[in-house]
C-alpha angles and dihedrals in degrees: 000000000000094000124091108208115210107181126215122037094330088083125198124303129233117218100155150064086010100070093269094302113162099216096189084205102120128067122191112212102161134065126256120253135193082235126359139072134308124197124207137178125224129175109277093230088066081054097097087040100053094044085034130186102343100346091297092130096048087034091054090041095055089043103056095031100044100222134109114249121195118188112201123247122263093266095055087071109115115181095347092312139134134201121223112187119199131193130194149056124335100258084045088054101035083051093050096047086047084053099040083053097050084049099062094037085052094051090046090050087054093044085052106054094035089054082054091083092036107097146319104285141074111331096241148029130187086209098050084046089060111037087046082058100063099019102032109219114234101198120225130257102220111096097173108146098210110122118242148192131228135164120192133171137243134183115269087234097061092054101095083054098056102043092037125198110330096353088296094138102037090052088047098056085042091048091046095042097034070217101153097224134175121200111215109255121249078243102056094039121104132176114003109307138076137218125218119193117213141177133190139104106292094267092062091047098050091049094048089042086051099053088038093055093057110019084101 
């Protein structure tokens, strides 16, 4: 069938229609049944792809796959989540999961080569994918070159979100934005706030601004 289900946290993987991406977005928690129904979890950001403008995307994948396919309300999102739910018979399934993978890896592939022209660091970043995909970035006209300095402020309690485990997501958005940026110490801060110091030209700075504003 082209998809190799791994059920259980491990989700499905995509290696096909999206140039052999694993996307690593659905998980499979239920059994598959001759007839029946089959749930599965993707993240939530890949929601407004896979239903697309005014449904096109669900409504194309019901029709050629046969199934019926239900996305949870909004305040059925647990931890990013969301639950799809799919009803049918096993081939119907087994097409509309096929065609909700192609989707996300699709949408991935895109991400992908429109984040190539963004900036001067690395081509690609997990955490700039998601967050485009629910606030979408509008870059910055201004190309100067001059380096410059910015601090802005965010929330203490947003600090474990920024930097992310071991420095992982800090380093990320550095490493994306080649944005030079310092996070205040535990020791310096006072009240509730934050500050983050940052240089760059005025490109690398929105861009970094812009991920470290909603990367919470």
């Amino acid at each position: 069938s082209g998809i190799n289900a791994e059920y259980g946290r491990s989700g499905i993987n995509a290696e096909y229609g999206g140039g052999g991406y694993d996307t690593n977005r659905i998980r499979d928690r239920s059994p598959m049944r001759t007839s029946g129904s089959k749930d599965i979890y993707i993240d939530d950001c890949y929601t407004r792809h896979i239903i697309g403008t005014g449904g096109n995307q669900i409504d194309n994948i019901r029709r050629v796959s046969g199934a019926e396919v239900e996305v949870a309300g909004n305040d059925t999102v647990r931890n990013k989540e969301r639950k799809v739910t799919i009803y049918g018979r096993q081939e119907e399934i087994q097409i509309a999961l096929t065609m909700i993978n192609n989707a996300i890896a699709e949408k991935i592939k895109s991400d992908r080569e429109s984040l190539k022209d963004y900036g001067y660091g690395v081509p690609y970043s997990g955490i700039f994918t998601k967050i485009n995909a629910v606030e979408a970035f509008t870059d910055t006209n201004d190309m100067s070159e001059a380096q410059v300095e910015q601090q802005i402020y965010i929330p203490n309690s947003e600090t474990k979100s920024v930097i992310g485990p071991k420095g992982s997501h800090i380093n990320e958005i550095r490493q994306f934005t080649a944005c030079n940026i310092k996070v205040q110490a535990d020791s310096e801060v006072e009240g509730d706030m934050r500050m983050v110091t940052l240089k760059g030209t005025q490109r690398q700075l929105h861009k970094a601004v812009y991920m470290i504003r909603n990367i919470a």
